[in-house]
N, CA, C and O atoms as CSV, one atom per row, in Angstrom:
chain,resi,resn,atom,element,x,y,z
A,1,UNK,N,N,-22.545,-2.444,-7.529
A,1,UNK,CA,C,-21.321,-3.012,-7.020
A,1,UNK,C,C,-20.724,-2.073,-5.983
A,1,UNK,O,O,-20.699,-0.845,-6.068
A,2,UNK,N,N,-20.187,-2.914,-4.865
A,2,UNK,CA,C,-19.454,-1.987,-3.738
A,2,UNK,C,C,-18.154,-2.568,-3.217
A,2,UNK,O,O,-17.972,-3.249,-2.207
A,3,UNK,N,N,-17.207,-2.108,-4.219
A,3,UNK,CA,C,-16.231,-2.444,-3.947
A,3,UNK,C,C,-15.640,-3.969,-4.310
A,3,UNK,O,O,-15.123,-4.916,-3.718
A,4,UNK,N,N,-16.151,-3.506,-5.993
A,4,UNK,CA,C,-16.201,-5.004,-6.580
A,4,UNK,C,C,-16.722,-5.981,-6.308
A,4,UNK,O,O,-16.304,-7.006,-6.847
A,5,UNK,N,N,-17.997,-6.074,-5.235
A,5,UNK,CA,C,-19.080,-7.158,-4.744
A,5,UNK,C,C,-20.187,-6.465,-5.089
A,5,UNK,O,O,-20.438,-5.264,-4.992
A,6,UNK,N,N,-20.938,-7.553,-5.586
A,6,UNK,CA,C,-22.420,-7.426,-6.454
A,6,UNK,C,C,-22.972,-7.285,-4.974
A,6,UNK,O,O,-22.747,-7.948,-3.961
A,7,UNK,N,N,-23.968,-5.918,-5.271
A,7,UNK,CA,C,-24.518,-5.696,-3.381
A,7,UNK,C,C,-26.093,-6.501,-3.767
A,7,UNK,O,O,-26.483,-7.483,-3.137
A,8,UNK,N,N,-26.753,-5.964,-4.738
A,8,UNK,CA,C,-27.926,-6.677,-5.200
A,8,UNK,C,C,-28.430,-6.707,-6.204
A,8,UNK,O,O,-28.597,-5.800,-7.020
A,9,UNK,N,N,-28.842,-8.211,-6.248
A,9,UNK,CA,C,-29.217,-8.518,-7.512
A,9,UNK,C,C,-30.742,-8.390,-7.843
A,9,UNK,O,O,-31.167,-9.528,-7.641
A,10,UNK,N,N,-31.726,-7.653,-8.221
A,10,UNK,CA,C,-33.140,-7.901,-7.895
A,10,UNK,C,C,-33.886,-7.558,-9.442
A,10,UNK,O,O,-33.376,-7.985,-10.478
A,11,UNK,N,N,-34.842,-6.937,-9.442
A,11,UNK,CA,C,-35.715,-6.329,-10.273
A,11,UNK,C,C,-35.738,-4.975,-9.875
A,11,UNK,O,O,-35.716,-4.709,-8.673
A,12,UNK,N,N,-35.777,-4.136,-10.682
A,12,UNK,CA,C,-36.394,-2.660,-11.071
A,12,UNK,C,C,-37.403,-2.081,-9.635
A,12,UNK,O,O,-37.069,-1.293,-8.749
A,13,UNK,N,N,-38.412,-2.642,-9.784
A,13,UNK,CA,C,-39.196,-2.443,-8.666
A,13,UNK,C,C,-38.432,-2.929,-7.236
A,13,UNK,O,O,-38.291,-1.999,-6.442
A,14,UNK,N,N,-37.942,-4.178,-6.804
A,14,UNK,CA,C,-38.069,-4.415,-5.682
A,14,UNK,C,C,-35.950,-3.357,-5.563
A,14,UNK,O,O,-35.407,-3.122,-4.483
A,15,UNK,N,N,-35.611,-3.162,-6.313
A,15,UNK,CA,C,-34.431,-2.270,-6.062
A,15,UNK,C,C,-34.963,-0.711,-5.665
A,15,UNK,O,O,-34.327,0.114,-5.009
A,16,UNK,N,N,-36.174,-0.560,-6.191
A,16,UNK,CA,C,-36.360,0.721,-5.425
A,16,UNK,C,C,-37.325,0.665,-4.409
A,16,UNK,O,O,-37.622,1.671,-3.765
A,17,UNK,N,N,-38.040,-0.867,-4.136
A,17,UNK,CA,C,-38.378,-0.306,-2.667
A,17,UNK,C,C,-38.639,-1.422,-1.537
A,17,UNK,O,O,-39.656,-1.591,-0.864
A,18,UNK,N,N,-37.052,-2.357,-1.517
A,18,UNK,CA,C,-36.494,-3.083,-0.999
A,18,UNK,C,C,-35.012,-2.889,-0.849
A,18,UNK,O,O,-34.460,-3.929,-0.491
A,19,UNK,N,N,-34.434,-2.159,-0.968
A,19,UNK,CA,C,-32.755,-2.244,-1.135
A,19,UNK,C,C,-32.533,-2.809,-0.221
A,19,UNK,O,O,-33.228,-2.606,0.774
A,20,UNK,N,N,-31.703,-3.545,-0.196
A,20,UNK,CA,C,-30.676,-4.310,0.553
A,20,UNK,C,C,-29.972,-3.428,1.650
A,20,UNK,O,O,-29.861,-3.903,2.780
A,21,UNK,N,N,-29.542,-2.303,1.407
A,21,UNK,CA,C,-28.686,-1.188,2.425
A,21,UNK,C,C,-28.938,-0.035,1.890
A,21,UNK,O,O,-29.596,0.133,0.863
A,22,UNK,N,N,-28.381,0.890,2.621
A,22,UNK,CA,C,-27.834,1.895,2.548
A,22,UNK,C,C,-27.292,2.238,1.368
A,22,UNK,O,O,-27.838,3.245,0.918
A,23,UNK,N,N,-26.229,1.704,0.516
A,23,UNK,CA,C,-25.656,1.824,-0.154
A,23,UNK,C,C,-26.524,1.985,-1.605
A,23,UNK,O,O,-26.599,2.986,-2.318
A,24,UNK,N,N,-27.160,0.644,-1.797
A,24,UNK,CA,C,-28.039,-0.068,-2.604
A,24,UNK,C,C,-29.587,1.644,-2.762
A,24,UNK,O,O,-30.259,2.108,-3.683
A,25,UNK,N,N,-29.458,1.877,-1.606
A,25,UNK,CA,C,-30.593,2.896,-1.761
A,25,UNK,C,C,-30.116,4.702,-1.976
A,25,UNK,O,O,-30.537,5.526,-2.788
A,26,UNK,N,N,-29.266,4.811,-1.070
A,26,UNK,CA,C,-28.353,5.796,-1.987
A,26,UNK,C,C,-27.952,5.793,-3.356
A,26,UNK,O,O,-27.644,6.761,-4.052
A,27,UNK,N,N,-27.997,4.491,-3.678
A,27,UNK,CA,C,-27.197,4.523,-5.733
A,27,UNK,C,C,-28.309,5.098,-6.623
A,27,UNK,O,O,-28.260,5.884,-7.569
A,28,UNK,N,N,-29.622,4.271,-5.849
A,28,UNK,CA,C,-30.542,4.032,-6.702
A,28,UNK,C,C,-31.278,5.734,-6.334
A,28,UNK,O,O,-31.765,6.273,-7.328
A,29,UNK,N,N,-31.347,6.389,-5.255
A,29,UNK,CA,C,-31.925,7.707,-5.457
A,29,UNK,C,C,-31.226,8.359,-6.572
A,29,UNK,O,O,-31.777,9.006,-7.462
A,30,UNK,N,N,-30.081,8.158,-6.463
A,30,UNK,CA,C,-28.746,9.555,-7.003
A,30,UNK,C,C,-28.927,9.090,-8.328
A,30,UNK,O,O,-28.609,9.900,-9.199
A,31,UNK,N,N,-29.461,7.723,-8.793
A,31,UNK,CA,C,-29.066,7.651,-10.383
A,31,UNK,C,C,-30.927,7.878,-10.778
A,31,UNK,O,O,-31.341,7.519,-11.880
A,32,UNK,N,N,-31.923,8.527,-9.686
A,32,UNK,CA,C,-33.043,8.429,-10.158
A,32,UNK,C,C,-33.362,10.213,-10.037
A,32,UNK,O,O,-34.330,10.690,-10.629
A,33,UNK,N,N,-32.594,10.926,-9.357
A,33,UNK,CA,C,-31.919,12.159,-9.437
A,33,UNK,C,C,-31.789,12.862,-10.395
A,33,UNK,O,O,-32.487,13.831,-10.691
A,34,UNK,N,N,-30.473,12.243,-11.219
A,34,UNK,CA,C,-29.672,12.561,-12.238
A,34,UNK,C,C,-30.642,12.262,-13.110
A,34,UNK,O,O,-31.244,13.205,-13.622
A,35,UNK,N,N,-30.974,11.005,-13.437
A,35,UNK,CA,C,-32.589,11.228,-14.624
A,35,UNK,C,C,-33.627,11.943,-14.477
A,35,UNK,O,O,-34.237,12.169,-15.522
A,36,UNK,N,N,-34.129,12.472,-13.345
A,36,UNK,CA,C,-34.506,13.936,-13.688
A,36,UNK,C,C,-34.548,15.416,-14.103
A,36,UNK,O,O,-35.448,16.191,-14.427
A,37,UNK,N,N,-32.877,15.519,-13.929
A,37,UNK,CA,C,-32.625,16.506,-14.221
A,37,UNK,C,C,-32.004,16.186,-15.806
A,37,UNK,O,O,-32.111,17.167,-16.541
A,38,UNK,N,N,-31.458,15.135,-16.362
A,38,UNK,CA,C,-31.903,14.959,-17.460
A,38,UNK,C,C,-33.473,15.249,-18.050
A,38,UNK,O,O,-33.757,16.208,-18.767
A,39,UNK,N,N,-34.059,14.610,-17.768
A,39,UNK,CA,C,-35.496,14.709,-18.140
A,39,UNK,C,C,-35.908,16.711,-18.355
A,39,UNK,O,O,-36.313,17.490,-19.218
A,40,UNK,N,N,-35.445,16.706,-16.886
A,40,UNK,CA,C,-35.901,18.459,-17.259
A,40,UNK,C,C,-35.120,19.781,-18.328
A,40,UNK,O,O,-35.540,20.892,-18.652
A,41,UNK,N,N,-33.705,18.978,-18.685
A,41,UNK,CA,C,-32.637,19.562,-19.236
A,41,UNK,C,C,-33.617,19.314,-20.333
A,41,UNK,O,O,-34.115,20.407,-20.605
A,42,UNK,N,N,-34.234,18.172,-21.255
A,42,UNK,CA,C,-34.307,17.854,-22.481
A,42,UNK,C,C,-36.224,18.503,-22.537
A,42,UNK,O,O,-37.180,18.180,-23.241
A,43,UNK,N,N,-36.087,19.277,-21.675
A,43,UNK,CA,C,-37.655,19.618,-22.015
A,43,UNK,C,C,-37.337,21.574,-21.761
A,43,UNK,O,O,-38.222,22.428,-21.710
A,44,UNK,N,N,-35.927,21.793,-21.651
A,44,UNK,CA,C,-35.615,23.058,-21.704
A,44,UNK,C,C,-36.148,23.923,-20.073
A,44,UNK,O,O,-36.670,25.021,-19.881
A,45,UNK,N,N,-35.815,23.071,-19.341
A,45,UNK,CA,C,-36.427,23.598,-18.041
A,45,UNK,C,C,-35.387,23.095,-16.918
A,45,UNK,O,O,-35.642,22.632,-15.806
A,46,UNK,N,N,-33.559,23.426,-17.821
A,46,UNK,CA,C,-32.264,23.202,-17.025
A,46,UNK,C,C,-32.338,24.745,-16.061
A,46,UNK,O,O,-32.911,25.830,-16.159
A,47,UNK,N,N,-31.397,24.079,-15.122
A,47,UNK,CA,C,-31.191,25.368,-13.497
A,47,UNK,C,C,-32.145,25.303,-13.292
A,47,UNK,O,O,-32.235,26.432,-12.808
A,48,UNK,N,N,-33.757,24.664,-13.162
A,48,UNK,CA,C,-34.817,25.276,-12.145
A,48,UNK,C,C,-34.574,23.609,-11.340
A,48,UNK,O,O,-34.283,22.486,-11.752
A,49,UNK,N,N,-34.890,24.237,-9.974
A,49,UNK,CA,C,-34.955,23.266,-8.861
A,49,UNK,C,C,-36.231,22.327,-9.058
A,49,UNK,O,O,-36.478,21.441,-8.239
C-alpha cells in the first residue's frame, strides 16, 4: 500500500520480478533484506555484513 492505495496485487514470484514501480520494488527488496538479516541473526552470525 502507498498511501492507502493497493499499488499491487500479484503473486510472490511475479512481485519480485515484475513490480509495478519503484515503490512496489523498493518494499519488496527492504522486506527481503530484513529477512536476511533475520535469517543470519537466528543462525548466530548477527553484525557480519
Amino acid at each position: 500500500m502507498k498511501n492507502g492505495t493497493l499499488v499491487q496485487w500479484d503473486t510472490p514470484y511475479a512481485l519480485h520480478h515484475a513490480p509495478a514501480d519503484t515503490f512496489v520494488e523498493n518494499f519488496i527488496r527492504r522486506e527481503a533484506l530484513m529477512a536476511q538479516r533475520a535469517q543470519a541473526y537466528l543462525r548466530g552470525e548477527a553484525g557480519q555484513p
